[in-house]
C-alpha positions in Angstrom: 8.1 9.8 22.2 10.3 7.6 20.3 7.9 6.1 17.5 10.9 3.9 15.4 13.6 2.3 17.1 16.9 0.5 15.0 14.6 -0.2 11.8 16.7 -1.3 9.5 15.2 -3.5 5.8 16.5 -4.0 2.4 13.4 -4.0 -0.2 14.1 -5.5 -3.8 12.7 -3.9 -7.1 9.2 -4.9 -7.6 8.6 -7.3 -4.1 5.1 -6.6 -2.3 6.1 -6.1 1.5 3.8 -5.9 4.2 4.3 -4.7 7.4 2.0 -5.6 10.7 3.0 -4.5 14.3 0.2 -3.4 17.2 -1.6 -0.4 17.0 0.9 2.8 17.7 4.0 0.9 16.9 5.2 3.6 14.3 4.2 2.1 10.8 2.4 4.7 9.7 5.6 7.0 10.9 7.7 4.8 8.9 5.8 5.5 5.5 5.6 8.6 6.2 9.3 9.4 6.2 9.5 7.3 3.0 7.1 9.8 1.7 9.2 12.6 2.5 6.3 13.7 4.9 8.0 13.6 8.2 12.0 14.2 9.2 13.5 11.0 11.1 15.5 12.4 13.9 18.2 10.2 13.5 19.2 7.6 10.2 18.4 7.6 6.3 17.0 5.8 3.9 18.1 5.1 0.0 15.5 4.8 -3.1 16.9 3.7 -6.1 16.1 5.3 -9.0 15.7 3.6 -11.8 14.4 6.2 -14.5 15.1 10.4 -13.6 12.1 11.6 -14.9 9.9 9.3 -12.6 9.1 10.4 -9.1 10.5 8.0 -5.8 7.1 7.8 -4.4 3.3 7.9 -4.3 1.5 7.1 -1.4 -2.1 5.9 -0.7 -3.9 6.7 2.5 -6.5 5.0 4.3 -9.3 7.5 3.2 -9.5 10.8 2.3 -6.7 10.8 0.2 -9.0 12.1 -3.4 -9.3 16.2 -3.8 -12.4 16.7 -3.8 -12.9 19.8 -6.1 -11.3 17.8 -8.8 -13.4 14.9 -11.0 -12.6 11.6 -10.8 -10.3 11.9 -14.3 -8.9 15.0 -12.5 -7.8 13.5 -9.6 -5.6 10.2 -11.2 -3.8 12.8 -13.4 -3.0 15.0 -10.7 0.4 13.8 -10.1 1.2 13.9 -14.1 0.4 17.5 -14.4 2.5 18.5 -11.7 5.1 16.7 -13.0 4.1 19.1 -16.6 4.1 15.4 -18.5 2.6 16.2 -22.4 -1.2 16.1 -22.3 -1.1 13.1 -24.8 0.6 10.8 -22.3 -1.5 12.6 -19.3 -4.2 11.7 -21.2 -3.4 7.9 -22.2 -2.1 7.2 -18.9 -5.2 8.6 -17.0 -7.7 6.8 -19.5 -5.6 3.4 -18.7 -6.0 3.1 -14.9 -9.2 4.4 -14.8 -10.4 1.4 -16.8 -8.5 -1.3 -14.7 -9.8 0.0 -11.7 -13.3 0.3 -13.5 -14.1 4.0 -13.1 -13.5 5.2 -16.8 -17.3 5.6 -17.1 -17.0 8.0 -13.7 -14.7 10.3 -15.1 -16.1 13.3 -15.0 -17.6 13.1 -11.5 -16.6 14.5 -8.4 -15.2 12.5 -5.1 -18.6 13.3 -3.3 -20.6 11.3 -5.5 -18.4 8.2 -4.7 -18.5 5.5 -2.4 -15.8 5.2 0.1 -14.7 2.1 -2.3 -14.8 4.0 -5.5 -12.8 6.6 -3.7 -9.8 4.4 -2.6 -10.4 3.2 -6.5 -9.0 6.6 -7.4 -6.3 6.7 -5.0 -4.9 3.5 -6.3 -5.3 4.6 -9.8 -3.8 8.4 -9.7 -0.6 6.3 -7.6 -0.3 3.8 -10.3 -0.6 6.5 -13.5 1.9 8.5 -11.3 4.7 5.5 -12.1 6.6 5.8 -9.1 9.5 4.0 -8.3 8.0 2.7 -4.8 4.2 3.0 -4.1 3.6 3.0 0.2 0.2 2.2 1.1 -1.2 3.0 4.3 -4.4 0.5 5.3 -6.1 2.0 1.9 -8.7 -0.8 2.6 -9.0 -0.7 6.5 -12.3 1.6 5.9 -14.2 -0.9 3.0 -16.7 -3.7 4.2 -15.4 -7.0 3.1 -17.0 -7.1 -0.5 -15.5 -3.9 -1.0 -11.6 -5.2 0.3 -12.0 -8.7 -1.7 -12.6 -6.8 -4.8 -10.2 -3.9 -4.6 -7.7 -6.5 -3.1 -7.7 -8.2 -6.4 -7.4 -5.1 -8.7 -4.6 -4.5 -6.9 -3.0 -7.3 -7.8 -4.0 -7.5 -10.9 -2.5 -3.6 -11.7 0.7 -4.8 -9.7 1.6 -8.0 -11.5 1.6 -5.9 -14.8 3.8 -3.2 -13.1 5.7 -4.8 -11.0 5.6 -1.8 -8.7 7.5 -1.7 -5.2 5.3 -1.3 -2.8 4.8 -1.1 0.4 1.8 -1.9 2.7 0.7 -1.5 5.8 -2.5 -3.7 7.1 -3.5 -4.8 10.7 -5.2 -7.6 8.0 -3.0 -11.1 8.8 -5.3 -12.4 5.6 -5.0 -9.1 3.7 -0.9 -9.8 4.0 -0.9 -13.0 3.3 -3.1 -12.6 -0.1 -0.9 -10.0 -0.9 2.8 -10.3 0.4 6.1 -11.5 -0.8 7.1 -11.1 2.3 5.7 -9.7 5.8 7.7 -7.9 8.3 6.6 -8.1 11.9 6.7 -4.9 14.4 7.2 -4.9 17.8 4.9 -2.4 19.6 6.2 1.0 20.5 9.6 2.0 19.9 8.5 0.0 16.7 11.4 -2.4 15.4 11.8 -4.8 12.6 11.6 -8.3 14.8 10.6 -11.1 12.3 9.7 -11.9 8.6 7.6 -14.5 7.2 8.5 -15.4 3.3 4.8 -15.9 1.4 5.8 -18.4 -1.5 2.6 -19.5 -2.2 2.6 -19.4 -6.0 0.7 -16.6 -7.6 -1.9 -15.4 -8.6 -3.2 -16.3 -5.7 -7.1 -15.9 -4.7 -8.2 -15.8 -0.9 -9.7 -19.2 -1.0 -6.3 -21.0 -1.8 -4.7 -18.7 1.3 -7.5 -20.3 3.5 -6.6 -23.6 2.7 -2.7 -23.2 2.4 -1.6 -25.8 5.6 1.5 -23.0 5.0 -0.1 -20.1 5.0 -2.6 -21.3 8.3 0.9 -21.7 10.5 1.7 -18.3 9.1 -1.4 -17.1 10.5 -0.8 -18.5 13.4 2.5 -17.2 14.1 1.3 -13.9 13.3 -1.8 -14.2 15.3 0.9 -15.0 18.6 3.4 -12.4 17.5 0.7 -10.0 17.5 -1.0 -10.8 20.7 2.6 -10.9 22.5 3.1 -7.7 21.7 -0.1 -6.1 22.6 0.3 -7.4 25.8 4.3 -6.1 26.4 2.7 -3.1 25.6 0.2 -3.3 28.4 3.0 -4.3 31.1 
């Protein structure tokens, strides 16, 4: 099965891309060869490194992504202790992400006393604390109800616009993309291929409600809505 066909994008330092494309139309594929966790047949791709001691990537999955025989403080400084950082930064760096995502008074509990949004809480902060130079994300919300998604949503972004981070994200969410996005990439269904972009210049921050109301960002929706419904049903014929 070919799962990526001719995908070819150009991501600046510190934009927020989305990607949406039908179910099985290889975006999860794609992030996982920028995560090193699966071999393209065919092609490459470039990560620019900006600092030599910082790592190209961290990536967050849709759920099960903590280690569950590690605490919650255990978990976010995974990445820093494999990367043998000194325990003063470990420990700094750890103690600052778990109090913007709001688990620093959960630190020494383990991933089974969580909620599935506390969880995804961790994965965000161990990928942050990790300072990679891009950060993929794969649906890390798809799972949450909605309270759950509104609030992590704006954590997120919150954490990012101090950062900066590259990152990466995949969402079958056209609202999720929109609140989120510089820019949106749209995926044909399988082989998946790069087909269209939509450019989100709706000033930020940006809440939910002002996406909603954006006469902009509703023909965005639109469009997105029809490019996703085409392509489910070329995918059917």
């Amino acid at each position: 099965m070919t799962a990526l066909q001719n995908v070819s994008i150009d991501v600046q330092d510190g934009e927020f891309v989305c990607f949406i494309g039908p179910s099985g139309c290889g975006k999860t594929t794609l992030l996982r060869i920028l995560a090193d966790l699966e071999t393209p047949s065919t092609g490459e791709f470039t990560i620019a490194r900006d600092k030599e001691d910082r790592p190209l990537q961290s990536m967050v999955f849709q759920e099960k992504g903590v280690i569950p025989w590690l605490t919650v403080e255990e978990n976010v400084a995974f990445g820093l202790k494999m990367r043998h950082l000194p325990k003063n930064i470990i420990k700094e760096r750890t103690s600052y992400y778990l109090a913007k995502v709001g688990l620093d008074k959960f630190a020494k509990i383990y991933p089974k006393d969580l909620s599935g949004g506390m969880k995804q809480r961790v994965s965000i902060a161990r990928a942050f604390a990790n300072d990679p130079e891009i950060l993929l994300m794969d649906e890390p919300f798809a799972a949450l109800d909605e309270q759950n998604k509104f609030i992590l949503q704006e954590e997120l972004l919150n954490i990012w616009s101090e950062t900066k981070k590259t990152v990466l994200f995949i969402t079958h969410s056209i609202d999720e993309a929109l609140l989120l996005s510089d820019r949106i990439l749209l995926m044909s269904s399988q082989p998946g291929r790069i087909i269209d972009e939509k450019v989100v210049d709706l000033p930020r921050p940006r809440n939910m409600e002002q996406v909603r109301a954006d006469p902009t960002m509703a023909h965005h929706f639109k469009d997105i809505w029809n490019h996703l419904h085409n392509e489910v049903q070329n995918s059917r014929e």
